[in-house]
PQR file with spaces between the fields and no chain letter, atoms N, CA, C, O and H, PARSE charges and radii, in Angstrom:
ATOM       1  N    UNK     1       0.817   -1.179    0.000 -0.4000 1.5000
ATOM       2  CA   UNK     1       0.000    0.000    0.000 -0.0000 2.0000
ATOM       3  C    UNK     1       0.876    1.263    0.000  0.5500 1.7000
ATOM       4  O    UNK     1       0.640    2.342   -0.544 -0.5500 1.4000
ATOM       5  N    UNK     2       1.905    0.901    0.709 -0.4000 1.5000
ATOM       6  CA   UNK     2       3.163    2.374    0.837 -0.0000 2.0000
ATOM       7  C    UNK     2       3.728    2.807   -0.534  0.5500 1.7000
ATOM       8  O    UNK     2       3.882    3.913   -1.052 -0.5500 1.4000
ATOM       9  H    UNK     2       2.096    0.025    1.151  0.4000 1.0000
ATOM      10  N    UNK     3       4.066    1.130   -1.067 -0.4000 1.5000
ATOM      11  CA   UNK     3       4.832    1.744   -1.969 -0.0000 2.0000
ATOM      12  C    UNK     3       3.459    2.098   -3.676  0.5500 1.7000
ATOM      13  O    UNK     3       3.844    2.820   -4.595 -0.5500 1.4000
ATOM      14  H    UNK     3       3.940    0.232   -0.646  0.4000 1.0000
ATOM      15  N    UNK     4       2.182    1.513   -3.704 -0.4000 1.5000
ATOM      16  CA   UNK     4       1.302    2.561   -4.603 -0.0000 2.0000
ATOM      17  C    UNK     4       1.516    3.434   -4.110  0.5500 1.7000
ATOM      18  O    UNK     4       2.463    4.055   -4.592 -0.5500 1.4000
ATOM      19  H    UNK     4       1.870    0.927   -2.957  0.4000 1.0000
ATOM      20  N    UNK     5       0.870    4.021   -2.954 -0.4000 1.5000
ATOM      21  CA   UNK     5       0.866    5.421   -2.912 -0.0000 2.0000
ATOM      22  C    UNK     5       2.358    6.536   -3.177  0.5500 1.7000
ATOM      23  O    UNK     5       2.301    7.634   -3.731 -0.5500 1.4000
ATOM      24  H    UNK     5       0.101    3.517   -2.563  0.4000 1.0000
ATOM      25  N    UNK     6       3.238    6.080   -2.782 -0.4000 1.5000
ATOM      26  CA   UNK     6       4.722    6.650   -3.592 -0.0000 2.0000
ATOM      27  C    UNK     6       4.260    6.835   -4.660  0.5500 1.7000
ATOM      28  O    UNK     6       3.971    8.001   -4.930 -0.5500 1.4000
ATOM      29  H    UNK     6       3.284    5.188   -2.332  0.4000 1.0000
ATOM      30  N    UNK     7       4.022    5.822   -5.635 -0.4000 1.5000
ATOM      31  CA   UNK     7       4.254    5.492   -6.439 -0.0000 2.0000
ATOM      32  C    UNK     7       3.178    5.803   -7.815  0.5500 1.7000
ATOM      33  O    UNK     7       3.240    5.451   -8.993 -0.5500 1.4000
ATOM      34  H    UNK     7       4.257    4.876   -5.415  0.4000 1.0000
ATOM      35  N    UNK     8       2.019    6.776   -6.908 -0.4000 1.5000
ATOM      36  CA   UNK     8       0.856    7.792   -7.719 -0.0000 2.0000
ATOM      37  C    UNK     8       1.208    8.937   -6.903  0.5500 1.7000
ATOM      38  O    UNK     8       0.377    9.844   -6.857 -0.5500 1.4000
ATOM      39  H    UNK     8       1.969    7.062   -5.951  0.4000 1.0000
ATOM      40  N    UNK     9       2.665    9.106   -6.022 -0.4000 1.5000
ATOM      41  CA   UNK     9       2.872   10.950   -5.859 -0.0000 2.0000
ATOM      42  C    UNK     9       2.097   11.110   -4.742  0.5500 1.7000
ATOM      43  O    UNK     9       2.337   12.295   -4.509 -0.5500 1.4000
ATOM      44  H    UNK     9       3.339    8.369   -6.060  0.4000 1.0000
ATOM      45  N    UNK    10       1.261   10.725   -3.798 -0.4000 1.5000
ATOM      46  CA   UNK    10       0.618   10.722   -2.726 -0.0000 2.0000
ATOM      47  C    UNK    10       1.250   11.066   -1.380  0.5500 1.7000
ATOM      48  O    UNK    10       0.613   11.674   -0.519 -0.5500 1.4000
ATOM      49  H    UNK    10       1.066    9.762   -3.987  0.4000 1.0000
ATOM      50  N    UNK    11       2.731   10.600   -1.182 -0.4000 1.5000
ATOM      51  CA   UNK    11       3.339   10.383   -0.109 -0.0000 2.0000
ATOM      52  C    UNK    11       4.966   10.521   -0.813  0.5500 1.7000
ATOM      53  O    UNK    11       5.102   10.198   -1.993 -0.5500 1.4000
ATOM      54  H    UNK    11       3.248   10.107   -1.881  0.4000 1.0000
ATOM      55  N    UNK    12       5.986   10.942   -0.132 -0.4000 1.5000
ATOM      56  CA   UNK    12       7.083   11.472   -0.219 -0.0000 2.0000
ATOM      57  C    UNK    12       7.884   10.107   -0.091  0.5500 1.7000
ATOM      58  O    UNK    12       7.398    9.182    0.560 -0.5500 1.4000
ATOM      59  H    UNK    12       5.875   11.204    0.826  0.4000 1.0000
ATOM      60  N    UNK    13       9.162    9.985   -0.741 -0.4000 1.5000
ATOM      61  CA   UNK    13      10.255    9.043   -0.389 -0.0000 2.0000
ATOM      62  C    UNK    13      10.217    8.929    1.266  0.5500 1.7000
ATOM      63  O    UNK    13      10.016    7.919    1.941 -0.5500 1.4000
ATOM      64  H    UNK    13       9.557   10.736   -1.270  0.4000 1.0000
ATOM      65  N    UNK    14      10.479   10.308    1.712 -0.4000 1.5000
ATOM      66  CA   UNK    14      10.815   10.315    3.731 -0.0000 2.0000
ATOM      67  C    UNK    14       9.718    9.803    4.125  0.5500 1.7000
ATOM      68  O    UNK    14       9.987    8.803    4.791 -0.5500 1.4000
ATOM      69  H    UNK    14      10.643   11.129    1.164  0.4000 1.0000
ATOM      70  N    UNK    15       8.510    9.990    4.053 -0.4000 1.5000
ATOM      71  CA   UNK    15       7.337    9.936    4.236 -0.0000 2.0000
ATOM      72  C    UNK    15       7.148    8.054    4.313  0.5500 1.7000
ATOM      73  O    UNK    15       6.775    7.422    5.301 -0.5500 1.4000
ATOM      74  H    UNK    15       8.291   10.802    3.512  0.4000 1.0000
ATOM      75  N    UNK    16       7.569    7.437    2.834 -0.4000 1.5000
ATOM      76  CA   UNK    16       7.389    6.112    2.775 -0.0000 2.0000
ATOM      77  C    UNK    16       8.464    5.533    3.789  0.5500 1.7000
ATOM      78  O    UNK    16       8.217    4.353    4.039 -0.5500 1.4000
ATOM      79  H    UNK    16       7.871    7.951    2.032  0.4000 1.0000
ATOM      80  N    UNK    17       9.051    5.787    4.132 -0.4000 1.5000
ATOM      81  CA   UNK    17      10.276    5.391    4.880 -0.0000 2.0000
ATOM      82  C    UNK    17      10.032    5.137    6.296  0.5500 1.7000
ATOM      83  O    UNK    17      10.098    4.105    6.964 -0.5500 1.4000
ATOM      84  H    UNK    17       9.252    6.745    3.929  0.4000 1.0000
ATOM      85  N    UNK    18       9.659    6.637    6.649 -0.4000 1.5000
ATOM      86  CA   UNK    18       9.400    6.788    7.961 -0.0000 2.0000
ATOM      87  C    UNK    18       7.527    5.425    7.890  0.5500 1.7000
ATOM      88  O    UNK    18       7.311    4.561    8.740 -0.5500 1.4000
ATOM      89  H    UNK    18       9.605    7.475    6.106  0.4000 1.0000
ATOM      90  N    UNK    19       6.951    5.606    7.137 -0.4000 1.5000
ATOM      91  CA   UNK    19       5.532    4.829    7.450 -0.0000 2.0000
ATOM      92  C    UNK    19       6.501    3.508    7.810  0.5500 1.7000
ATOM      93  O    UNK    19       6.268    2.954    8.885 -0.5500 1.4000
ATOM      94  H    UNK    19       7.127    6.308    6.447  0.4000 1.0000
ATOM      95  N    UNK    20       7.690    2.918    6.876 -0.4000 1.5000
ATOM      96  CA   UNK    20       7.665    1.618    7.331 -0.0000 2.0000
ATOM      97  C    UNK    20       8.981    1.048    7.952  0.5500 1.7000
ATOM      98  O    UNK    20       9.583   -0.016    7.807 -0.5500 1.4000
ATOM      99  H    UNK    20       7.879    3.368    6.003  0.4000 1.0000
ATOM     100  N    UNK    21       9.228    2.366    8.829 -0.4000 1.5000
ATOM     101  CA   UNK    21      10.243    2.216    9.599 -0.0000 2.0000
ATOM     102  C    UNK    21      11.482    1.849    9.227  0.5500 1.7000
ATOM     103  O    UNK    21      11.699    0.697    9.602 -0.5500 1.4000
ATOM     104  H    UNK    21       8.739    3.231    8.947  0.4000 1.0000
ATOM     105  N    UNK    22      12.586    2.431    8.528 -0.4000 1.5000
ATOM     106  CA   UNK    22      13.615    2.108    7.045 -0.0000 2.0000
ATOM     107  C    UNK    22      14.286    3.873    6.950  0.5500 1.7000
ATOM     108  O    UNK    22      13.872    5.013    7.162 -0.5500 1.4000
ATOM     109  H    UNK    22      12.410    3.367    8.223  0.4000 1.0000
ATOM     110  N    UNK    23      15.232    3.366    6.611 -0.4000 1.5000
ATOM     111  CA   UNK    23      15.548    4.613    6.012 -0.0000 2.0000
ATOM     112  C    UNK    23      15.612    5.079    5.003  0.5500 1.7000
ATOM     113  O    UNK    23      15.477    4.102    4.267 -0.5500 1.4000
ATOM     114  H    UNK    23      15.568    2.440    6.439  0.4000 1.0000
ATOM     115  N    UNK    24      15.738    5.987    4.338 -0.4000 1.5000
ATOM     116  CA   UNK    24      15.575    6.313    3.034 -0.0000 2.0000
ATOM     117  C    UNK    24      16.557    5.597    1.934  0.5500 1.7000
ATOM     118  O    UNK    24      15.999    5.179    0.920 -0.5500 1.4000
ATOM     119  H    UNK    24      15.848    6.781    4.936  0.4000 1.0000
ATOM     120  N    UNK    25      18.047    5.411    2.057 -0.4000 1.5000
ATOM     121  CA   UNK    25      17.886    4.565    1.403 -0.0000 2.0000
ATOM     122  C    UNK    25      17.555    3.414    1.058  0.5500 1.7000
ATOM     123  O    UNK    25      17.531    3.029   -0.111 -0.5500 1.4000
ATOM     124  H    UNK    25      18.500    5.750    2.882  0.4000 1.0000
ATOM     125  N    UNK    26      17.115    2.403    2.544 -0.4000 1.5000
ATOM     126  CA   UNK    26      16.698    1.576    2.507 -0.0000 2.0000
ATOM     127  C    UNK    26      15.515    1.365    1.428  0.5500 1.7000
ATOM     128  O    UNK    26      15.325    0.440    0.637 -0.5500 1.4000
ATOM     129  H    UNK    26      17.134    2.716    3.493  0.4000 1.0000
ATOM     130  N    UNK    27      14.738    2.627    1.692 -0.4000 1.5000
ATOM     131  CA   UNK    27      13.507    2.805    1.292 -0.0000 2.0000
ATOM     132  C    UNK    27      13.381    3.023   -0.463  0.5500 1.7000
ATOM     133  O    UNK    27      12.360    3.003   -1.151 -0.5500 1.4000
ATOM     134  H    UNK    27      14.892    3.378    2.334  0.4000 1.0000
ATOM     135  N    UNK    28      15.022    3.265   -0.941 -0.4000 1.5000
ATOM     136  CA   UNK    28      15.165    3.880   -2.360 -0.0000 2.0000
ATOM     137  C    UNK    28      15.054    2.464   -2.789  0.5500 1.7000
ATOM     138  O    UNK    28      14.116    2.088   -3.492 -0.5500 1.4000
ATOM     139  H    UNK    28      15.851    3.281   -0.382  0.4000 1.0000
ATOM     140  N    UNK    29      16.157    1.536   -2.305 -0.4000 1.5000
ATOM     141  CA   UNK    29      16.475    0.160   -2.648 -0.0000 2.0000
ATOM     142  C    UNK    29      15.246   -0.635   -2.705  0.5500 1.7000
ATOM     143  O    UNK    29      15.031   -1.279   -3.732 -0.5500 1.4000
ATOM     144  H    UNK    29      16.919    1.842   -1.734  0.4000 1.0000
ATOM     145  N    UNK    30      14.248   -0.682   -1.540 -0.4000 1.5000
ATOM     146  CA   UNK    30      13.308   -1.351   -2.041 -0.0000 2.0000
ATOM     147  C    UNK    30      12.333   -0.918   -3.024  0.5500 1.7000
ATOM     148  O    UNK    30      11.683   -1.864   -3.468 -0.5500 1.4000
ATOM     149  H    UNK    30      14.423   -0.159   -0.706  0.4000 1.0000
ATOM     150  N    UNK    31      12.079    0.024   -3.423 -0.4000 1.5000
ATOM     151  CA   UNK    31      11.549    0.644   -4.448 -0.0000 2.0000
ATOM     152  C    UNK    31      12.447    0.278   -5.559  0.5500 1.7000
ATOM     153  O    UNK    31      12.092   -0.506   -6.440 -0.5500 1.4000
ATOM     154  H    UNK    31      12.606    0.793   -3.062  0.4000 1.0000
ATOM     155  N    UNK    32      13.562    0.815   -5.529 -0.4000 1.5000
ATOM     156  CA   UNK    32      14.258    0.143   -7.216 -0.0000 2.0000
ATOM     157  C    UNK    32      13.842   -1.400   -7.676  0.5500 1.7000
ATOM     158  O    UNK    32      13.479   -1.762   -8.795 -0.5500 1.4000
ATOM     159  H    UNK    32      13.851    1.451   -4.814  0.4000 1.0000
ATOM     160  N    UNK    33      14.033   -2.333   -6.270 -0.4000 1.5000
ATOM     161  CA   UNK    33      13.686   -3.517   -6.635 -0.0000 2.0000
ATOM     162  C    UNK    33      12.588   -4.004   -6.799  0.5500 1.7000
ATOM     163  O    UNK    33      12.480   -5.212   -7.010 -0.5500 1.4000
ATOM     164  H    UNK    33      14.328   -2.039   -5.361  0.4000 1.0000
ATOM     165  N    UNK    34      11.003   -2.790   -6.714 -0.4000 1.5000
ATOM     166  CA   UNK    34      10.047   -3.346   -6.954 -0.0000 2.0000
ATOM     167  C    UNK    34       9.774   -2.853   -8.165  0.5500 1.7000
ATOM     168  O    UNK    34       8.652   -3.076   -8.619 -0.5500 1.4000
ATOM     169  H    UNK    34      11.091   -1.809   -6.542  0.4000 1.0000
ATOM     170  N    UNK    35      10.749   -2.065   -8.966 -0.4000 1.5000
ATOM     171  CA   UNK    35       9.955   -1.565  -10.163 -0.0000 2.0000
ATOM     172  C    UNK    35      10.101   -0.255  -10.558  0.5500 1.7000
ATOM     173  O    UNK    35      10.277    0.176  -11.698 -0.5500 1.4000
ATOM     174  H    UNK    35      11.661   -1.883   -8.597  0.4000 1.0000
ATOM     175  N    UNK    36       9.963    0.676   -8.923 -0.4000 1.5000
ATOM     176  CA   UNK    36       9.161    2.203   -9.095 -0.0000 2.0000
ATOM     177  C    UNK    36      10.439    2.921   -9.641  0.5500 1.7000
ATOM     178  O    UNK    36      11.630    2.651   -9.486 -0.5500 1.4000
ATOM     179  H    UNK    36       9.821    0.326   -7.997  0.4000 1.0000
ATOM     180  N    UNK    37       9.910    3.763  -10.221 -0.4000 1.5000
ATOM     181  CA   UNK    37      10.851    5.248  -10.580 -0.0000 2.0000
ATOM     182  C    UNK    37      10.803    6.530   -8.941  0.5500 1.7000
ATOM     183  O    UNK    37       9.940    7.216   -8.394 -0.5500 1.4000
ATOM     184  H    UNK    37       8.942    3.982  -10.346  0.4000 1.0000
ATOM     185  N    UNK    38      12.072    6.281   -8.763 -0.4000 1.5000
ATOM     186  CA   UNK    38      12.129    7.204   -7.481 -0.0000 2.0000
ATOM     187  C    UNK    38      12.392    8.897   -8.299  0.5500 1.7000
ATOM     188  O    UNK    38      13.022    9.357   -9.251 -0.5500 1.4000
ATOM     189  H    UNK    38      12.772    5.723   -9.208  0.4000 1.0000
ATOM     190  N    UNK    39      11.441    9.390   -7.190 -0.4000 1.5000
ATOM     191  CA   UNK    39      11.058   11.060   -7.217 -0.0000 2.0000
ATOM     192  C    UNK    39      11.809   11.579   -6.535  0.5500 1.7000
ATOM     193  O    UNK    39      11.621   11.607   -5.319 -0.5500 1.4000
ATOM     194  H    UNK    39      10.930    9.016   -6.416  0.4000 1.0000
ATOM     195  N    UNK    40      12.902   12.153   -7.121 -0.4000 1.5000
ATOM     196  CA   UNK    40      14.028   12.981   -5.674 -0.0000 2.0000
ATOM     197  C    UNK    40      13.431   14.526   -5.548  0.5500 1.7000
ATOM     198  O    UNK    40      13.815   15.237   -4.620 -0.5500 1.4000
ATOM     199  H    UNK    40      13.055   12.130   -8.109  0.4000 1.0000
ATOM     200  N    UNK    41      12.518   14.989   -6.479 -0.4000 1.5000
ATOM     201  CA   UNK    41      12.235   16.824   -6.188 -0.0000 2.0000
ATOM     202  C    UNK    41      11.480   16.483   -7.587  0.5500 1.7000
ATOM     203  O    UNK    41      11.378   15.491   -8.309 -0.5500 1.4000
ATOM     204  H    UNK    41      12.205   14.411   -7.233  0.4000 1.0000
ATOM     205  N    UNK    42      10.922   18.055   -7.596 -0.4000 1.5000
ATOM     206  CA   UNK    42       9.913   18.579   -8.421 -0.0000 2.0000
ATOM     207  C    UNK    42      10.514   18.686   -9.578  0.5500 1.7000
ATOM     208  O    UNK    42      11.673   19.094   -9.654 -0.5500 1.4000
ATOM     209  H    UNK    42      11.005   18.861   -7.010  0.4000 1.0000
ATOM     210  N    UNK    43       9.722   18.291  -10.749 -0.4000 1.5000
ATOM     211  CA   UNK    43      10.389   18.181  -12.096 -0.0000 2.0000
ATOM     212  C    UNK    43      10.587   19.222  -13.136  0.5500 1.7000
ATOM     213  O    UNK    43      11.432   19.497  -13.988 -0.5500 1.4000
ATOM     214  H    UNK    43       8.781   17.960  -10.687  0.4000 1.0000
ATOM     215  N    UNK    44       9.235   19.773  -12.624 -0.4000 1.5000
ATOM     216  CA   UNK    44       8.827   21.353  -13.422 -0.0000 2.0000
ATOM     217  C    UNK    44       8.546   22.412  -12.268  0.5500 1.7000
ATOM     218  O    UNK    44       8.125   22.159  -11.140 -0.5500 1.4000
ATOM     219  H    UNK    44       8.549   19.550  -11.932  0.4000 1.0000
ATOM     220  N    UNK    45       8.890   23.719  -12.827 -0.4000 1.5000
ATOM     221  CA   UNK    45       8.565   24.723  -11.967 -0.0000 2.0000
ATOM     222  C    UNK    45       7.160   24.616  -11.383  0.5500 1.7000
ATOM     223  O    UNK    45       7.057   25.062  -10.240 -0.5500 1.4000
ATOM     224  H    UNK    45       9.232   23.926  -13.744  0.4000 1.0000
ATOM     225  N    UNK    46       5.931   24.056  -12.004 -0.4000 1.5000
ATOM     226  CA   UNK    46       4.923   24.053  -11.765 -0.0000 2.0000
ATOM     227  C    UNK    46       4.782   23.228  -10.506  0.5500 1.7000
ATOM     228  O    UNK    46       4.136   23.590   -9.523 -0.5500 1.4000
ATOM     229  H    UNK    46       6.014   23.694  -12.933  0.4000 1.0000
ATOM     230  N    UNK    47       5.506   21.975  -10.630 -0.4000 1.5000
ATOM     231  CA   UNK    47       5.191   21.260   -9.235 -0.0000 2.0000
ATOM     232  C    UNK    47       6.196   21.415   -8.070  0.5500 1.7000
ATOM     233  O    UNK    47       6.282   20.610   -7.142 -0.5500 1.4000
ATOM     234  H    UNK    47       6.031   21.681  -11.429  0.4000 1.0000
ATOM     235  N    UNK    48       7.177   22.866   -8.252 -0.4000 1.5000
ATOM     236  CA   UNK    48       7.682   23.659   -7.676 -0.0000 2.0000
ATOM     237  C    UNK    48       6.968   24.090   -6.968  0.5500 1.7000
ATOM     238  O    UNK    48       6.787   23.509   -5.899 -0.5500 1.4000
ATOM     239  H    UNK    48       7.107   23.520   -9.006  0.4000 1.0000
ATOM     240  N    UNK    49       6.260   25.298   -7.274 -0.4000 1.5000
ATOM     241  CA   UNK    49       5.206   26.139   -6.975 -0.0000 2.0000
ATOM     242  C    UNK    49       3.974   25.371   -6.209  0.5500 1.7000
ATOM     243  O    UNK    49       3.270   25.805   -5.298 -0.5500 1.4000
ATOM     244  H    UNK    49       6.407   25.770   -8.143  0.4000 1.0000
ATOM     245  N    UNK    50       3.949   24.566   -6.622 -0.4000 1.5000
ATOM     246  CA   UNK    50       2.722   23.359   -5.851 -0.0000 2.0000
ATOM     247  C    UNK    50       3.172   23.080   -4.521  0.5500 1.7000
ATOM     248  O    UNK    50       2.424   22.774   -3.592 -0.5500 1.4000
ATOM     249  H    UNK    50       4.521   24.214   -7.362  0.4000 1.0000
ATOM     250  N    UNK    51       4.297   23.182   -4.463 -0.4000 1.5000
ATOM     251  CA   UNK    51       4.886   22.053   -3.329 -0.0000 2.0000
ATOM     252  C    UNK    51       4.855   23.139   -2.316  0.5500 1.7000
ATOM     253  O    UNK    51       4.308   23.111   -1.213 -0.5500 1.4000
ATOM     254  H    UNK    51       4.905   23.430   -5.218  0.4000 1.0000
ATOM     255  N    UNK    52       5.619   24.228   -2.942 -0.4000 1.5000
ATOM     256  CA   UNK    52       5.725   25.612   -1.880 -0.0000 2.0000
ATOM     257  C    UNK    52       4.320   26.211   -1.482  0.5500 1.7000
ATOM     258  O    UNK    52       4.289   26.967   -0.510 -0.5500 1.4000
ATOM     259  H    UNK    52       6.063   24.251   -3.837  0.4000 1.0000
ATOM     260  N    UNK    53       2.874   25.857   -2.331 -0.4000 1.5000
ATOM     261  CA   UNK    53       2.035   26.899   -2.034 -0.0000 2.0000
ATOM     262  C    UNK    53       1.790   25.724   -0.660  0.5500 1.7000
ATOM     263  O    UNK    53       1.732   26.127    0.502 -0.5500 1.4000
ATOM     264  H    UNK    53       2.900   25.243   -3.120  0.4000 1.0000
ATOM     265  N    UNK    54       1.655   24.113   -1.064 -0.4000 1.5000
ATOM     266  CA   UNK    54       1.209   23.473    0.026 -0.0000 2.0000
ATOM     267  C    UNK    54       1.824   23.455    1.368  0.5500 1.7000
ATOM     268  O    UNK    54       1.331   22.822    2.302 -0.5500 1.4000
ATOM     269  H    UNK    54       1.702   23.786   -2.008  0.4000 1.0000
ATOM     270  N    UNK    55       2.645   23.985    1.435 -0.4000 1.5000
ATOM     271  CA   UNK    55       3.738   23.870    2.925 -0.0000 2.0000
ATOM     272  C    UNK    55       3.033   25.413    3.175  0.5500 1.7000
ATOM     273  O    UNK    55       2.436   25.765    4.193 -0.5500 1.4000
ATOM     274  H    UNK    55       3.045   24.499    0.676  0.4000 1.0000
ATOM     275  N    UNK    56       3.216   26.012    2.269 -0.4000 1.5000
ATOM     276  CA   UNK    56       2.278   27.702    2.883 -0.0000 2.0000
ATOM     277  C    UNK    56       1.592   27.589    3.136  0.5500 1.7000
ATOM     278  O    UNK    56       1.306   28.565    3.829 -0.5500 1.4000
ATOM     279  H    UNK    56       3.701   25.726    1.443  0.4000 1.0000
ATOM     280  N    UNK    57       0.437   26.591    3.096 -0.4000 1.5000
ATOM     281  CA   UNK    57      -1.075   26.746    3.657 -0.0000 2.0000
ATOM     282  C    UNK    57      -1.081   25.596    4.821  0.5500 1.7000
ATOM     283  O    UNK    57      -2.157   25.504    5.411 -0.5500 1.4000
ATOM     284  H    UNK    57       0.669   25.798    2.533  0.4000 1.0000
ATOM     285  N    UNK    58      -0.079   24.734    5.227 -0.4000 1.5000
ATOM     286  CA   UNK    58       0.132   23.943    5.827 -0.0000 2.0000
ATOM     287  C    UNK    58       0.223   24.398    7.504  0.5500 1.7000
ATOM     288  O    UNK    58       0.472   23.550    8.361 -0.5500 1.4000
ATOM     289  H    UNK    58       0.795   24.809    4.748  0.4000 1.0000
């Protein structure tokens, strides 16, 4: 369930990590080995701006 939700952008690398107690790279490694494309930051300015308005209203 941790790693869909990564894995539709729902929940953060730290985020999946910390849910299943791991560390991040732990957390990179099992993701490489299931498949997923790891998200290190925002790709376009747009989901730049997304990320910053949500921590502002946070």
């Amino acid at each position: 369930m941790i790693i869909a939700a990564y894995r539709a952008g729902e929940i953060s690398l730290g985020k999946s990590a910390e849910l299943l107690g791991v560390s991040s790279a732990e957390m990179q490694d099992t993701l490489h080995h299931a498949g997923v494309l790891i998200h290190l930051g925002p790709e376009t300015r747009q989901e730049l701006e997304k990320e910053i308005a949500e921590i502002e209203s946070a």
